[in-house]
N, C-alpha and C positions, 0 to 999 in steps of 0.2 A: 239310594239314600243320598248318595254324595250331588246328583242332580236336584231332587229334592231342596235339601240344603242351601243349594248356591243359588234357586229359585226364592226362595224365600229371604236370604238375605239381599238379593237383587228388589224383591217389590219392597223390604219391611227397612232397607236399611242397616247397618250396621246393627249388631245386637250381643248380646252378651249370651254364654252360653245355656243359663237357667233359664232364658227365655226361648232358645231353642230346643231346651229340654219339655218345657211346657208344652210348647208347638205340636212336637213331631211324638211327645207321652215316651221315648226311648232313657236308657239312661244315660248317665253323662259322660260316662267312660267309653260309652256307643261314640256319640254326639262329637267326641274329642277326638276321635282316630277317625272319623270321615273328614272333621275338619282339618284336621293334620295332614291328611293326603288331597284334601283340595288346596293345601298351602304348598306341597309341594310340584302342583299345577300349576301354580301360579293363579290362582282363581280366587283365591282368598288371603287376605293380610289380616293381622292381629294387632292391634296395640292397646296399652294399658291408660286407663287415665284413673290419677287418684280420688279417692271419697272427700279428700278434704280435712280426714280425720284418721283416725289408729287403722289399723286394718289393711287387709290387702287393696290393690286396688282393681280397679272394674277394667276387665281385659274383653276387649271388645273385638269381634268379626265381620270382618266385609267383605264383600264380592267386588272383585275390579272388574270393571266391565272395558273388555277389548273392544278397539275403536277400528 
């Protein structure tokens, strides 16, 4: 799954994780601990950017890709 994953945020871009939930039909608590062991990879980074408005903000995942 965690290959999967780091494939798909490699072709699609960063993504947020409802949209990985969509993707892969798993749930999000699945989706969150492959992505949590691909950050302690180092294969994936996380950061937050806000809505602009009330509410949490949108925490986004990406694949670094080693050079």
């Amino acid at each position: 799954m965690e290959h999967f994953l780091f494939e798909r945020l490699i072709e699609n871009g960063p993504s947020v994780r409802g949209d990985l939930v969509k993707l892969t039909n798993s749930k999000r608590t699945t989706i969150y601990d492959h992505l949590v062991k691909l950050m302690l990879e180092d294969k994936v980074v996380s950061y937050s950017i806000p809505k602009g408005e009330r509410g949490r903000p949108n925490v986004f995942f990406e694949a670094i890709q080693k050079k």
